[in-house]
Steps between C-alpha positions, in 0.01 A plus 500: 500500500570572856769591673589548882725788655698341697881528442550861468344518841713195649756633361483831715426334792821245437699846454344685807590171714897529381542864563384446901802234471720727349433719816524193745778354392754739356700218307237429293503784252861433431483145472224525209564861361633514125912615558657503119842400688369177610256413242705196385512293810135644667301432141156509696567850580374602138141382612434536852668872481129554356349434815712717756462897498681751669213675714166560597436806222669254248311216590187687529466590160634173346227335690220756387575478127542054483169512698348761287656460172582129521151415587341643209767299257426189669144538462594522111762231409406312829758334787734337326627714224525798766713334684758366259474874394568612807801321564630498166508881523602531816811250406567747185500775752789329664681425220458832382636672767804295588723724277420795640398470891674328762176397702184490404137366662129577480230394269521786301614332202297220477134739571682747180428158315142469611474884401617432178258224406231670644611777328478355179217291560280799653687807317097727603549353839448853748779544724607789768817597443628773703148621582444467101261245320633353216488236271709206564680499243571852561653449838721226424673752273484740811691247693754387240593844432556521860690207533734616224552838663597316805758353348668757399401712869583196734259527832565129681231360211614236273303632175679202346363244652180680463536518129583185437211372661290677342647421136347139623182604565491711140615203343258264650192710461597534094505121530206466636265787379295311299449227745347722741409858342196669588203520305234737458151486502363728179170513610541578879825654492668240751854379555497109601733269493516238226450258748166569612311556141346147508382575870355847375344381205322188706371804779315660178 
């Protein structure tokens, strides 16, 4: 089975375009930003709030993980089921954090998703975290424990949101674990994906 990388990376570009019209056109981010005041009548809010972010450090790093992170997970579960989990988290994200913030925007929710499958999917996956390599699986404890923290040490981050989306992407990678979990090669050693063992076995 194949699969292309392709929305993760459209995805960041689709991002990178609305933040240059959020500086253009000042209106913009409050037309489409997530307010918990006016959630009712301004419904859309609770989806294209994902797409707006509040500056360049912000975006930066948003952009740098989906293209990263998001890349590898679509290369695994393929187009389509990243991006209903991409919006699907970053719609619990919203949800999530309408209690408790008054705005809210970025992609940070919905890319805690992705880390969460991938996370559950990949738990040996080697990631720098803080100038530290760890284990996946390791790191996405890092970061909740983080995000809880925050919470109770507010710093202009909604851990909610963050949270919640990645409950989403726990969920969904327990769902699908056996669909797409990794094998291993006894004799060799190897990690490949369960996808590729017929092409393997017709290369030997």
């Amino acid at each position: 089975m194949k699969y292309n990388i392709r929305a993760a990376l459209w995805l960041s570009v689709i991002i990178f375009i609305i933040f240059l019209l959020q500086k253009l056109i000042p209106a913009f981010t409050d037309l489409f930003i997530l307010d918990s005041r006016l959630v009712i009548p301004r419904i859309w809010t609770l989806l294209t709030a994902i797409f707006l972010h509040s500056g360049m450090v912000h975006l930066l790093y948003n952009l740098f993980a989906l293209a990263l992170f998001g890349s590898i997970l679509e290369h695994i579960i393929g187009s389509r089921k990243f991006l209903i989990l991409f919006f699907v988290s970053g719609l619990a994200a919203s949800f999530a954090s309408l209690p408790f913030y008054t705005m809210v925007l970025g992609a940070s929710g919905a890319i805690f998703g992705i880390l969460g499958m991938l996370g559950i999917l990949r738990p040996k996956l080697v990631v720098w975290l803080y100038s530290i390599p760890m284990p996946m699986i390791i790191a996405l404890f890092v970061w909740a424990i983080g995000d809880i923290l925050g919470i109770y040490a507010p710093s202009g981050t909604a851990n909610i949101a963050h949270l919640g989306g990645l409950g989403v992407g726990l969920i969904a990678g327990i769902y699908y674990r056996k669909q797409f979990r990794e094998k291993r090669n006894k004799r060799e050693g190897v990690h490949i994906d369960e996808g590729k063992v017929k092409e393997w076995e017709n290369t030997f």
